[in-house]
N, C-alpha and C positions, 0 to 999 in steps of 0.2 A: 928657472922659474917656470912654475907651471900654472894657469889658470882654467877653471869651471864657466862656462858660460850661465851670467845672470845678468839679467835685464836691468839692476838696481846699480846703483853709483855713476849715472853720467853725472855731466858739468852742463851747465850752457852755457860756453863763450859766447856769446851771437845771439841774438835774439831769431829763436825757429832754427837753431844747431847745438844739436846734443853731442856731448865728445865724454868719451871713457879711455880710458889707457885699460889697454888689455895685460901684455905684459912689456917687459924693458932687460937690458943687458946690458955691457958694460959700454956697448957702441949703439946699440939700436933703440927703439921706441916703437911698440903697435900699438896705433890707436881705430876708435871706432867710432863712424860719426855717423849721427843719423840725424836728416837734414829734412825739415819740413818746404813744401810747394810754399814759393813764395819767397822765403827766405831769402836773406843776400849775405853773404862772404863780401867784407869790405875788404880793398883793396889791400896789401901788405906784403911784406917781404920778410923773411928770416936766415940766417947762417945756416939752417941745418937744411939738409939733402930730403926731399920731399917725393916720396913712391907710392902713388895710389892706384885702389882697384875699384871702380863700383859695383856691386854687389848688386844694387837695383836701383830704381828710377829711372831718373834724368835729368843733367846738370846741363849748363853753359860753363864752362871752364876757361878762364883767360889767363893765358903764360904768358908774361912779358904785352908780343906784341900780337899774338896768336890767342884765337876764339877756336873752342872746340867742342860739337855736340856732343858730349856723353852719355852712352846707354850702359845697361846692364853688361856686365863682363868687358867693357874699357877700363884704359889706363895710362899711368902718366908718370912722368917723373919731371919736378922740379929741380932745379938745382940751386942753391944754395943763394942768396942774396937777390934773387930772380923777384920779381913783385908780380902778384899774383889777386885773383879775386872768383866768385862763382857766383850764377844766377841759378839757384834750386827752380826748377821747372816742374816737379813731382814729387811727390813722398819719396826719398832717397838714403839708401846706405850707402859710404864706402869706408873702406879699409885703410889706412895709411901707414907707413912706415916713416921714422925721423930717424934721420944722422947726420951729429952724432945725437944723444939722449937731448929729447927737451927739457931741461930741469924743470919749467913752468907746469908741465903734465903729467907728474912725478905725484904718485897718491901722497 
């Protein structure tokens, strides 16, 4: 699978959090989220394996039992059934990867 970068077809799960599925394969998921200052990521947990990059901003990122300030070019990986939440601090992109495939983020 190959895709064109276009600005058109997010979603917002979250009120002030844009998410696009970029592409998917028979094990992965790239998605793309672009996350307004202010915004909250409520709390939540999933089975799939969770690898992110940010791109730009600055988030509050909470794993489990750990708080971490994210800037530009950090990263992270969740793992799997881990409960999780983020406080958007800035105008923010990151990148993420799911496994295995989110079915929920499937165009």
């Amino acid at each position: 699978m190959f895709a064109i970068h276009d600005e058109n077809g997010y979603s917002m799960p979250v009120d002030g959090i844009e998410m696009k599925t970029l592409v998917y394969g028979e094990n992965t998921l790239l998605a793309r989220f672009k996350m307004a200052q202010g915004a909250l990521l409520p709390s939540h947990c999933h089975p799939h394996e969770q690898t992110g990059y940010l791109v730009s901003g600055r988030i509050n990122l909470f794993i489990g039992d750990e708080c971490r300030n994210a800037g530009p070019g950090d990263s992270w990986c969740i793992a799997s059934g881990v409960e999780h939440r983020a406080e958007i601090l800035e105008d923010s992109v990151a990148i993420e990867v799911f496994s295995p495939v989110r079915e929920d983020y499937l165009p």
